[in-house]
Backbone as a printed PyTorch tensor [residue, N CA C, xyz], in Angstrom:
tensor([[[  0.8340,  -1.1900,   0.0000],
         [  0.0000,   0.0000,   0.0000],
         [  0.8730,   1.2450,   0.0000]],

        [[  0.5000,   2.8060,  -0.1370],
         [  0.4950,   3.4290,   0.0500],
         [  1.2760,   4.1780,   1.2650]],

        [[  0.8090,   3.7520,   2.2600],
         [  1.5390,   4.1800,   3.8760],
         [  2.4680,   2.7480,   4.1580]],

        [[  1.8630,   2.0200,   4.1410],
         [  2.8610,   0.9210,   4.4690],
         [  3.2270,  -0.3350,   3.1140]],

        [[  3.7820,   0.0040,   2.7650],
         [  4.6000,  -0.3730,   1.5310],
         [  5.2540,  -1.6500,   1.6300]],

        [[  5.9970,  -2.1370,   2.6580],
         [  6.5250,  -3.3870,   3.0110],
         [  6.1800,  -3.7030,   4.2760]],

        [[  4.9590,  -3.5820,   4.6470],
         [  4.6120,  -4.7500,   5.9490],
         [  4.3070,  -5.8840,   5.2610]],

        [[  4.2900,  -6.6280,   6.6550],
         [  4.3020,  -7.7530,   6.6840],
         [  2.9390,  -8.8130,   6.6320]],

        [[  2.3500,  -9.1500,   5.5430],
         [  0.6190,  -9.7590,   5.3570],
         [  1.0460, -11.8720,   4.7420]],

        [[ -0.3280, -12.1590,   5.3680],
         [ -0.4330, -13.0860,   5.1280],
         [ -1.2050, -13.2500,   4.4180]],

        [[ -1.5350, -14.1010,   3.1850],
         [ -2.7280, -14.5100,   2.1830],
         [ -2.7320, -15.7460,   1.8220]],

        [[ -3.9260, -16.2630,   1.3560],
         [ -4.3870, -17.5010,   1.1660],
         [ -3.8490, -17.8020,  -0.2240]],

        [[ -3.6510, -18.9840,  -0.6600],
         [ -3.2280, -20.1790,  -1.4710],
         [ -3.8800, -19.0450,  -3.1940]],

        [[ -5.5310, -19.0340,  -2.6620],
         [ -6.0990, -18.2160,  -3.8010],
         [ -6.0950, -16.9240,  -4.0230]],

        [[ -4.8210, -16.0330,  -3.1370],
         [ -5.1220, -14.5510,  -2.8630],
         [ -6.0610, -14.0310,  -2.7630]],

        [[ -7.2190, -14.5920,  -1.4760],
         [ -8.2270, -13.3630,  -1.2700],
         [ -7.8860, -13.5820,  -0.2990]],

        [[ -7.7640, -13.7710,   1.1140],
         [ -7.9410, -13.7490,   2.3600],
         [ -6.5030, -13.3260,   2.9280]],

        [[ -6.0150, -12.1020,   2.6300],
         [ -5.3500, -11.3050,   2.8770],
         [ -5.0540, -11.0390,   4.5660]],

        [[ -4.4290, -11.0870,   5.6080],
         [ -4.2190, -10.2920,   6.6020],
         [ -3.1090, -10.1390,   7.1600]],

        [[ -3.0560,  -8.4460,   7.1580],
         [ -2.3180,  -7.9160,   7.8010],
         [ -1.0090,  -8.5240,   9.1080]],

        [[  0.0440,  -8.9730,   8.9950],
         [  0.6040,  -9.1040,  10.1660],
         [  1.2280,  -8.5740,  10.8330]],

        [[  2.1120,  -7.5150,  10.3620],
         [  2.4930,  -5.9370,  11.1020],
         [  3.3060,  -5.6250,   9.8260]],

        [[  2.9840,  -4.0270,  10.6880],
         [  3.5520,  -2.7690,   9.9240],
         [  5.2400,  -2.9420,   9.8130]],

        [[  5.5680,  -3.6420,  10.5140],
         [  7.4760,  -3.6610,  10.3320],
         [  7.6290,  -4.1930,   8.8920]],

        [[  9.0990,  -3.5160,   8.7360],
         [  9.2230,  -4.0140,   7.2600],
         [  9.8510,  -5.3030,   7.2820]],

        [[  9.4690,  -6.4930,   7.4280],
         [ 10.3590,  -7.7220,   7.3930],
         [ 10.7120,  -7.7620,   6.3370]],

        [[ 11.8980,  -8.6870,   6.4040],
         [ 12.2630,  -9.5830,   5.1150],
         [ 12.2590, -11.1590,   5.5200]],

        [[ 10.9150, -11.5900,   5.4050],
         [ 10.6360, -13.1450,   5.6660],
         [ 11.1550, -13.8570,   4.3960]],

        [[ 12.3130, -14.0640,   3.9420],
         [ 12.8720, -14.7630,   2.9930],
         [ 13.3670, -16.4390,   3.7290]],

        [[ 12.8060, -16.5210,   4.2790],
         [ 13.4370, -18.1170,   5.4600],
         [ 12.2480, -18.8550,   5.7600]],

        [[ 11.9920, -19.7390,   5.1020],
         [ 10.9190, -20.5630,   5.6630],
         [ 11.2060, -22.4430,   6.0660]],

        [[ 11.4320, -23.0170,   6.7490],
         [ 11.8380, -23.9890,   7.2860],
         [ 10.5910, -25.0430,   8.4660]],

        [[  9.9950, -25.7790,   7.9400],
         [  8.9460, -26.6200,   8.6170],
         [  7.7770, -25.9120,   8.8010]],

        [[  7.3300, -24.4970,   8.5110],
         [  5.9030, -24.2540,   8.3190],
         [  6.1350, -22.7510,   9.3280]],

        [[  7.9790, -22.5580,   9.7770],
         [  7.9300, -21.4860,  10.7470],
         [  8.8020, -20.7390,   9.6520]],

        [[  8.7770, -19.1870,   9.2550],
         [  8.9160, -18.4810,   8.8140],
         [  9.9970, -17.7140,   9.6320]],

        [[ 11.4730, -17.2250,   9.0360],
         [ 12.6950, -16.8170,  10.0440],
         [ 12.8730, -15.5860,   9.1950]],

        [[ 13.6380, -14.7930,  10.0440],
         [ 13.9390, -13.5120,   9.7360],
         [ 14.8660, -12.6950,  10.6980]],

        [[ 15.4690, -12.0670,  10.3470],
         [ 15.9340,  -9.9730,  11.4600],
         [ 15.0020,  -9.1940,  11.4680]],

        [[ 15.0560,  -9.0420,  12.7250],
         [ 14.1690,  -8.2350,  12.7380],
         [ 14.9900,  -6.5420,  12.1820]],

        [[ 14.4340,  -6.1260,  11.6350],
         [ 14.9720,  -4.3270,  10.8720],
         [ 14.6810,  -3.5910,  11.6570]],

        [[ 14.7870,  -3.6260,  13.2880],
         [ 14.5860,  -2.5120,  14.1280],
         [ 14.5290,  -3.4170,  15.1270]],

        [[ 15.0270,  -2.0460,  15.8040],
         [ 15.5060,  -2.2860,  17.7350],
         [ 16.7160,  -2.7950,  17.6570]],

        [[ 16.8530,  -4.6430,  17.9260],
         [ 18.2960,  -4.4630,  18.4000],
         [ 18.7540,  -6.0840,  17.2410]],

        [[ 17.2990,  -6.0100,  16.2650],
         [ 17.8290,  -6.6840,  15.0350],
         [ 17.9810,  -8.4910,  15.6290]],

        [[ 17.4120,  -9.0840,  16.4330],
         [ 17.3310, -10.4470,  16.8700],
         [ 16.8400, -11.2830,  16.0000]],

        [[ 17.1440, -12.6260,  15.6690],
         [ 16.1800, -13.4560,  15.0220],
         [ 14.9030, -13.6900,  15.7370]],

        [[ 14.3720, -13.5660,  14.6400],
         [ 12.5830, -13.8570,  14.5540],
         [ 11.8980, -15.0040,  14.3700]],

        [[ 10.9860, -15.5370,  15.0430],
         [ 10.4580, -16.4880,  14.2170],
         [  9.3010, -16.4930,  14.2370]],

        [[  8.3950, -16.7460,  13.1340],
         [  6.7230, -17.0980,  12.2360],
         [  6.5330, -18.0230,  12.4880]],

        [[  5.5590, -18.1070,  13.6080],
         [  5.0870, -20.0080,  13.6190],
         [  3.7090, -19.7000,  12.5870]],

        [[  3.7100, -20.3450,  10.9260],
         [  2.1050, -20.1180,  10.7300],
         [  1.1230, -20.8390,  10.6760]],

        [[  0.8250, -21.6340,  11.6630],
         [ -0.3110, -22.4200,  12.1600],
         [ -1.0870, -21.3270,  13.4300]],

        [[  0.2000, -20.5910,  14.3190],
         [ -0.5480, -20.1550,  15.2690],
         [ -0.4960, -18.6390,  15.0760]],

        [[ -0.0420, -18.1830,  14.0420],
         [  0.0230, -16.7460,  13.4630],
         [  1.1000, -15.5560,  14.9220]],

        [[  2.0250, -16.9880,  15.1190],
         [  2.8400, -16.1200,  16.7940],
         [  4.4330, -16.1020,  15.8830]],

        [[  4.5650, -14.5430,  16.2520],
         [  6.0650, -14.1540,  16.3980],
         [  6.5690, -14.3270,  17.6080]],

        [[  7.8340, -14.5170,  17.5300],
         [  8.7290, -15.2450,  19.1620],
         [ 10.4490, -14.5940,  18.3800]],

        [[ 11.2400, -14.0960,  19.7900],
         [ 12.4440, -13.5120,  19.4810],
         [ 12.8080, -15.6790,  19.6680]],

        [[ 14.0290, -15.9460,  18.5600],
         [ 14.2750, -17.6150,  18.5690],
         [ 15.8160, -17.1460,  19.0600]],

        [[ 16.4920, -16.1530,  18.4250],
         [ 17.9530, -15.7450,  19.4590],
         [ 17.8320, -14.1760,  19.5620]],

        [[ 18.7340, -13.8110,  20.9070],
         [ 19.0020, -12.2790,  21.2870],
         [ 20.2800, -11.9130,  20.5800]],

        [[ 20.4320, -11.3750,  19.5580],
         [ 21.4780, -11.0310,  18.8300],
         [ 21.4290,  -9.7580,  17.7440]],

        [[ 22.2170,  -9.3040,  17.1400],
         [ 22.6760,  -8.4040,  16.3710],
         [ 22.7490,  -8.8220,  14.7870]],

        [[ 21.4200,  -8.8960,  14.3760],
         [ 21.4260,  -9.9450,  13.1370],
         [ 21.1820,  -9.8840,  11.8190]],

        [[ 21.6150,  -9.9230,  10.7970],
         [ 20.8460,  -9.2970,   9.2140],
         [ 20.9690, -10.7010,   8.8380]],

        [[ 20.2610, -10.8070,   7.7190],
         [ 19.8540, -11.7850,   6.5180],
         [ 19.9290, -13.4120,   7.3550]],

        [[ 19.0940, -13.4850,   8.7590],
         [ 19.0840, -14.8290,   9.2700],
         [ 18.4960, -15.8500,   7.9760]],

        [[ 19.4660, -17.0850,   8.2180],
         [ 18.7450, -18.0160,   7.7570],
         [ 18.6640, -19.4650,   8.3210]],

        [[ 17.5850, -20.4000,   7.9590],
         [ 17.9580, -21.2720,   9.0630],
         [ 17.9900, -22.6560,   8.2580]],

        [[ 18.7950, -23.0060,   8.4150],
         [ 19.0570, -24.8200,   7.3380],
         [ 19.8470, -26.1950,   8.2730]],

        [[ 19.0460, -27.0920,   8.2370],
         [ 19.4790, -28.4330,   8.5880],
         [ 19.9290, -28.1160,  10.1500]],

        [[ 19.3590, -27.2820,  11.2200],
         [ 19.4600, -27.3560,  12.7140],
         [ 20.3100, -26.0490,  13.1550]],

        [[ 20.7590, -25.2240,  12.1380],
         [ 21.3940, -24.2430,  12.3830],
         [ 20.8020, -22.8330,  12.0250]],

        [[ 21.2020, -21.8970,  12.6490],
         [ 20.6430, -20.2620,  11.9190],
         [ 21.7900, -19.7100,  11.8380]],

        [[ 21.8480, -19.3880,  10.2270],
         [ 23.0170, -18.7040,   9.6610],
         [ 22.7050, -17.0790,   9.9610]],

        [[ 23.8890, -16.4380,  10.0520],
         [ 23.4230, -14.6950,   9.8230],
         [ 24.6750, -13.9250,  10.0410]],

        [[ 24.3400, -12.3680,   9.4950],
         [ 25.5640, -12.1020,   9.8530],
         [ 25.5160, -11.0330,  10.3980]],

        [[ 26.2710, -11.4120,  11.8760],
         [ 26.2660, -10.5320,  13.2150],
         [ 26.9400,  -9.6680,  13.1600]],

        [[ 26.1120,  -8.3780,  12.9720],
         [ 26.6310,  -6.5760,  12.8710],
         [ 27.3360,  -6.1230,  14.3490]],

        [[ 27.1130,  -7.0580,  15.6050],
         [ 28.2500,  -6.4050,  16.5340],
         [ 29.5880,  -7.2790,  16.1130]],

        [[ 29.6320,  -8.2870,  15.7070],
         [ 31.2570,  -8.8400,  15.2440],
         [ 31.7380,  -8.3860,  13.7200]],

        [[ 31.6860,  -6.7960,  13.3120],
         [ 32.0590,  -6.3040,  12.1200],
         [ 31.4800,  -7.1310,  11.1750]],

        [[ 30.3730,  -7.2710,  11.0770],
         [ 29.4060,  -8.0570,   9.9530],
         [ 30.2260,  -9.9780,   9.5720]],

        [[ 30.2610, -10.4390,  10.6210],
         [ 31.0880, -11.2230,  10.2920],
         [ 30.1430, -12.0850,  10.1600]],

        [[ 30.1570, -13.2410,   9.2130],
         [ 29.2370, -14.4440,   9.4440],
         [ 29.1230, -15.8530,  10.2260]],

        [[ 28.1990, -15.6710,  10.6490],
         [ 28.0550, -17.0870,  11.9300],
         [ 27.2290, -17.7300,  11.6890]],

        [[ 27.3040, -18.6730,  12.5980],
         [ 25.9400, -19.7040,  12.8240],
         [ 25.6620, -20.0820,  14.0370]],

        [[ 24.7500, -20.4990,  14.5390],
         [ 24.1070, -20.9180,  15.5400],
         [ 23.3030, -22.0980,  15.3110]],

        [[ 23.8760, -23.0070,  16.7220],
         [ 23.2160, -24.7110,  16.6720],
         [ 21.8070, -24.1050,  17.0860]],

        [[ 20.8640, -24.2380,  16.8730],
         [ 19.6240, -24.3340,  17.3030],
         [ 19.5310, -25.3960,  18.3550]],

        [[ 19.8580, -26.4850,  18.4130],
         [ 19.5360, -27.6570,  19.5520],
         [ 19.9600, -26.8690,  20.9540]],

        [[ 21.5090, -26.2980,  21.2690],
         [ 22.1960, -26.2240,  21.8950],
         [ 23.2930, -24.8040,  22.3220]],

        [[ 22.3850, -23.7160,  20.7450],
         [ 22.6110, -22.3510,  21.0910],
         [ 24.1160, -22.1150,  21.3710]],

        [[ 24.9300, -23.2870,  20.7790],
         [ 26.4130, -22.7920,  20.6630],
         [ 26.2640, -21.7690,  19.2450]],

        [[ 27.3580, -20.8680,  19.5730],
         [ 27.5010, -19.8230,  18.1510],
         [ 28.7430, -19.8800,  17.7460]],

        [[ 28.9190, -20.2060,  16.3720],
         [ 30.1940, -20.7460,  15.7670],
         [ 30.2810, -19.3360,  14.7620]],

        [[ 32.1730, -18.7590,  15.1880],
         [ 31.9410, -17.6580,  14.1160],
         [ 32.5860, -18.4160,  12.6540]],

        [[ 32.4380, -18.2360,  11.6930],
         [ 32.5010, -18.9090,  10.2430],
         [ 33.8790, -17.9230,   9.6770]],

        [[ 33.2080, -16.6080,   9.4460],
         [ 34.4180, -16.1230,   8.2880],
         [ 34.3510, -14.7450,   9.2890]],

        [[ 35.2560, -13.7940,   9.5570],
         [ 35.6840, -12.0850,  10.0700],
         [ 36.5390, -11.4600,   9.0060]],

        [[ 35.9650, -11.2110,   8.2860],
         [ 36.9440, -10.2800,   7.4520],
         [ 37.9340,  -9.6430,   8.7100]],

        [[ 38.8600,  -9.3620,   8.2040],
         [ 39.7250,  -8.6160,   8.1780],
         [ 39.6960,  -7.2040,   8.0990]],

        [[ 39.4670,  -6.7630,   7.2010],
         [ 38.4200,  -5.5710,   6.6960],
         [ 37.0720,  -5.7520,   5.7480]],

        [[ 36.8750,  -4.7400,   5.3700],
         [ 35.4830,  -4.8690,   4.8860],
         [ 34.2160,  -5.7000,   5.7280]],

        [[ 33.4360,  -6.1560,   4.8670],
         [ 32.2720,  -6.7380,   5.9880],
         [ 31.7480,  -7.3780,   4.6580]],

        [[ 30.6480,  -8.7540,   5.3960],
         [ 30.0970,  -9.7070,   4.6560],
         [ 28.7810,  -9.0640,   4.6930]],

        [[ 28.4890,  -8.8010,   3.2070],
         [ 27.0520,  -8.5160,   3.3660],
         [ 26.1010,  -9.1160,   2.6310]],

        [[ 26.2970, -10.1900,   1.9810],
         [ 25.4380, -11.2530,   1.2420],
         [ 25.8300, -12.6970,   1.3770]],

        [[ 25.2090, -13.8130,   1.2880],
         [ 25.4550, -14.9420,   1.3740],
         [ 24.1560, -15.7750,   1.0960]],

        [[ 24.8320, -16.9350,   0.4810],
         [ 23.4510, -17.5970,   0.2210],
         [ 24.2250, -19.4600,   0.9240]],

        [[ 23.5750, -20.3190,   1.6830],
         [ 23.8480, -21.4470,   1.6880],
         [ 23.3550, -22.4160,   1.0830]],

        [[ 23.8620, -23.1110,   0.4180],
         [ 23.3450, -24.4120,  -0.7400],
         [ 23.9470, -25.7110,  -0.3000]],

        [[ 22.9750, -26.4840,   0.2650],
         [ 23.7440, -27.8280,   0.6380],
         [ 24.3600, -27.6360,   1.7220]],

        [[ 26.0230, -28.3640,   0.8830],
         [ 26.8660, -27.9710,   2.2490],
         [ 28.0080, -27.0150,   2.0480]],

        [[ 27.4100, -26.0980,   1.4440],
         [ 28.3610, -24.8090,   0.7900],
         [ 27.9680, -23.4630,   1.2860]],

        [[ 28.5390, -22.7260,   1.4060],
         [ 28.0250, -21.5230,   1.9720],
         [ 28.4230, -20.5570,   0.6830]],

        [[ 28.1080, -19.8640,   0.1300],
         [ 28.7900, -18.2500,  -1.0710],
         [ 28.4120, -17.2140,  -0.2240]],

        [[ 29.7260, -16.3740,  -0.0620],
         [ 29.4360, -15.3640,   0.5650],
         [ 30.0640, -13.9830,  -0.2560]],

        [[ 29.4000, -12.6140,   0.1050],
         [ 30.3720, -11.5140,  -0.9780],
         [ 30.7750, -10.3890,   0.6370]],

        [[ 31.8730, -10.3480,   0.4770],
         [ 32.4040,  -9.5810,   1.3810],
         [ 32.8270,  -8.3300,   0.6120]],

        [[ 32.6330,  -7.0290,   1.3990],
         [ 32.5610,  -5.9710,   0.6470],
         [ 33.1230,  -4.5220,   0.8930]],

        [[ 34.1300,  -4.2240,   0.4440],
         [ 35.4690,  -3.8860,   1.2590],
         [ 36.6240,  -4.1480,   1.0170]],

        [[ 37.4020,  -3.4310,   1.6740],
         [ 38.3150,  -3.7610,   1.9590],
         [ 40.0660,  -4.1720,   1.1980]],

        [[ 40.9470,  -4.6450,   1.4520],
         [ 41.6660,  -5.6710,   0.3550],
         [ 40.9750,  -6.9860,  -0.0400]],

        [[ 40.3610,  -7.8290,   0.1070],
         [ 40.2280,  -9.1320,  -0.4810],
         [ 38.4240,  -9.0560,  -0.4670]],

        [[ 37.7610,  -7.8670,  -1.1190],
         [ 36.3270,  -7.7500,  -1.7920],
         [ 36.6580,  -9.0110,  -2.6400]],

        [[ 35.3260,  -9.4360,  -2.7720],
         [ 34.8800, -10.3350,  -3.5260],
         [ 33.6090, -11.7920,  -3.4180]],

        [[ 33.8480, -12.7460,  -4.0100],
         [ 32.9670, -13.6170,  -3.3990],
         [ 33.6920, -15.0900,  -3.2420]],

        [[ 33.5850, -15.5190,  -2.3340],
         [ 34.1950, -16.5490,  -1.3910],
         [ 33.3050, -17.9790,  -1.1380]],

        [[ 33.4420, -18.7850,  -1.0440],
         [ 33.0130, -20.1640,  -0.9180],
         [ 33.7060, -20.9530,   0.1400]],

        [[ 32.7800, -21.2900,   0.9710],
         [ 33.4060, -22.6000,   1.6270],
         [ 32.6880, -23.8550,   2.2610]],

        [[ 32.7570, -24.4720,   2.9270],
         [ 31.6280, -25.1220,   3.7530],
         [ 31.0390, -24.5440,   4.8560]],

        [[ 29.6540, -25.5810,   5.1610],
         [ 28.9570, -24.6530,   6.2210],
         [ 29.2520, -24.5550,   7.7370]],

        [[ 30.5840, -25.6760,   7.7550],
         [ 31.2020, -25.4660,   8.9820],
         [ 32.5670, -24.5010,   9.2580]],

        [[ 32.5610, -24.1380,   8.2850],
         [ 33.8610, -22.3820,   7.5350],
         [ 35.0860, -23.2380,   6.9360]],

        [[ 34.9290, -24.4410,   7.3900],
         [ 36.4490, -24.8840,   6.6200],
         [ 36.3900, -24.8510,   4.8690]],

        [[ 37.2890, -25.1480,   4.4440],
         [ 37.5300, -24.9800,   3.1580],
         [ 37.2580, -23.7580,   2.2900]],

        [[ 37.9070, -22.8650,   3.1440],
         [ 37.6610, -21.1170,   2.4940],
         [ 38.5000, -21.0080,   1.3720]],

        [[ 37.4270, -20.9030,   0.1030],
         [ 38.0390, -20.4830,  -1.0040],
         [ 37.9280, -18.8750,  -1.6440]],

        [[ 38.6810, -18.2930,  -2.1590],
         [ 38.2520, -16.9140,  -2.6830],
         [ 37.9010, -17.0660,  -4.3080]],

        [[ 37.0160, -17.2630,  -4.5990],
         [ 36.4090, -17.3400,  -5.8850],
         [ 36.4830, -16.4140,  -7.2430]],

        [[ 35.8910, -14.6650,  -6.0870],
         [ 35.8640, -14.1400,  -7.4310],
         [ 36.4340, -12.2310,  -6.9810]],

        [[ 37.1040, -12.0290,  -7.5790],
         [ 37.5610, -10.7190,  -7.3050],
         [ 36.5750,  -9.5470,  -7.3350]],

        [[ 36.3510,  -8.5690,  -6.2670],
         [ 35.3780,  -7.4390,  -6.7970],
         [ 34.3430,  -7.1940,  -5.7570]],

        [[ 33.6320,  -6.3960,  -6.4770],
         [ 31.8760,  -6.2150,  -5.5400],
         [ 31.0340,  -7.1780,  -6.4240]],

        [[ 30.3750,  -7.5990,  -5.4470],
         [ 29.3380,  -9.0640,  -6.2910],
         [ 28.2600,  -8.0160,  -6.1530]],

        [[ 27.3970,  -8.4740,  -7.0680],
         [ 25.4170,  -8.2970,  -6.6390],
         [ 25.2340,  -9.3510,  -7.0020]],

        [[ 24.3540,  -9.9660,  -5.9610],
         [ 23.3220, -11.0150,  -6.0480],
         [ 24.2360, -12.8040,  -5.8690]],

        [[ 23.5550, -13.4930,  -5.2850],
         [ 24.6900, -14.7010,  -5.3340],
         [ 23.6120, -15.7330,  -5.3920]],

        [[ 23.3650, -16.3580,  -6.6770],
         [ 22.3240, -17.3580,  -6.6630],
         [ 22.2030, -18.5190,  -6.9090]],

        [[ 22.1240, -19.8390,  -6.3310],
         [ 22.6450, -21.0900,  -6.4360],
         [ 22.0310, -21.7650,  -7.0610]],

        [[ 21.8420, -22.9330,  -7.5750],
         [ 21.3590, -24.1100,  -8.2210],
         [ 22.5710, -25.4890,  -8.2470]],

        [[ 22.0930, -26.7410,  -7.8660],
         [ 23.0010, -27.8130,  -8.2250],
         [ 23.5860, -27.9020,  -8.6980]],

        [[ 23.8560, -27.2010,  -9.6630],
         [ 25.1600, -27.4690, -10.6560],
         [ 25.8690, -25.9500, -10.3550]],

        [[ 25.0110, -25.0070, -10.6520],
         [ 26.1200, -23.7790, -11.0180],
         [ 25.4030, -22.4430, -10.0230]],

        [[ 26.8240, -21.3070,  -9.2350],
         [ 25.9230, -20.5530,  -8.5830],
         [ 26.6680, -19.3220,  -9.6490]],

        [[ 25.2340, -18.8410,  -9.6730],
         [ 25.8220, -17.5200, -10.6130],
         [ 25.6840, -15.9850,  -9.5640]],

        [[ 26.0740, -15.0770, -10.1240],
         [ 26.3370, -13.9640,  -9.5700],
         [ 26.2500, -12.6680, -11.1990]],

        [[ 26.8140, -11.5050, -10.6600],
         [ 26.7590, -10.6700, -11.2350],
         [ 28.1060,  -9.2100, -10.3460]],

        [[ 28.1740,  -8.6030, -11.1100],
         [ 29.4900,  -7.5020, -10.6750],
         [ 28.6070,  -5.8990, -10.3920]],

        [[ 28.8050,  -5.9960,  -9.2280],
         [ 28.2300,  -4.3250,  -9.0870],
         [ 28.1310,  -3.0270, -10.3310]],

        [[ 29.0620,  -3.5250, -11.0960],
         [ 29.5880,  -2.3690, -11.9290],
         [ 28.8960,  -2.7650, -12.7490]],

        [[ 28.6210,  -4.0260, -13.2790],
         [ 28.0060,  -4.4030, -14.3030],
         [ 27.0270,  -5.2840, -14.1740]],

        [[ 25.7020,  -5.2110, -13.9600],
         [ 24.8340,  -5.8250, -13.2260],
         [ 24.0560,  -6.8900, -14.8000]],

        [[ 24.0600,  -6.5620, -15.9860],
         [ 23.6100,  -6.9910, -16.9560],
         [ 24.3190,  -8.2810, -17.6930]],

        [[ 25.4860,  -8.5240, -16.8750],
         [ 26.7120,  -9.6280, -17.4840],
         [ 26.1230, -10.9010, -16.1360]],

        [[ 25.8970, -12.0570, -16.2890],
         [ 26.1260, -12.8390, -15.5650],
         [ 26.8770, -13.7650, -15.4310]],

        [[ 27.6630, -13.9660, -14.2620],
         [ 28.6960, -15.2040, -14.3630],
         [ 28.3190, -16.1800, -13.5860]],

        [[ 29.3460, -17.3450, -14.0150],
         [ 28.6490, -18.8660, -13.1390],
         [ 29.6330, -19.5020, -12.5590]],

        [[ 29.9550, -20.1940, -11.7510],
         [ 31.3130, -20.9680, -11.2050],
         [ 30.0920, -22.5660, -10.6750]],

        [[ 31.0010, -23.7040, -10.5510],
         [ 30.6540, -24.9460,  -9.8850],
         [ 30.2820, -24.7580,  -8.7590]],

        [[ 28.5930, -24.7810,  -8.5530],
         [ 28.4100, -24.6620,  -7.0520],
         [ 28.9470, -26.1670,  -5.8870]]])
């Protein structure tokens, strides 16, 4: 709408039964067993979670968090008080494993596929986009530069170059 432009609504299968779930601007891009994950974009930025059977939001960790995601028992994200560095968190057992700290610059995109993580760190000396597993070992530096966009499929994850957003490239996901 108009005044609120990116809240947050729920709708039916046939788009009529529309409702409202708040005015915050989420980015519910995480959906995992029927509960819907997210950062929250205000206050102090914690993971979120959408149960939608019972239409209940619940803080799931107290943290400093952008682009949570949650796959195979863990919530990935990357924690803005550790210089945007990317982590994870066991869900069973709420240990927090840090993954990659730049050095300089900061991680500000990532997508996990399988058992791969692509991340674009952005900044710094060693900008670019990086690959490794989802437990941080096997850190590779892939691709030199500012990335936009990092998008996976089984065979190939493609990307694109800030500068040149109309060229797409692909590497072996």
């Amino acid at each position: 709408s108009d005044t609120t432009p990116l809240a947050f609504h729920k709708v039916d299968i046939a788009g009529k039964k529309d409702t409202k779930i708040s005015d915050t601007p989420y980015s519910p891009a995480c959906v995992h067993n029927g509960t819907i994950y997210f950062s929250d974009p205000v206050g102090k930025h914690n993971i979120l979670s959408y149960d939608t059977k019972t239409d209940k939001t619940s803080v799931l960790y107290d943290c400093n968090s952008y682009l949570a995601d949650v796959e195979n028992g863990y919530a990935y994200y990357i924690d803005l008080s550790k210089n945007y560095s990317l982590v994870r968190l066991n869900m069973s057992n709420k240990t927090l494993e840090l993954l990659y700290a730049p050095e300089n610059g900061k991680v500000i995109n990532y997508n996990v596929y399988g058992n791969k993580i692509f991340f674009h760190v952005e900044g710094g000396d060693n900008a670019g986009l990086y690959r490794m597993n989802v437990d941080g070992t096997q850190l590779e530096y892939v691709a030199v530069g500012e990335i936009s966009g990092i998008h996976c499929t089984s065979k190939y994850t493609f990307f694109s170059y800030y500068e040149d957003q109309s060229t797409l490239y692909r590497i072996p996901t």
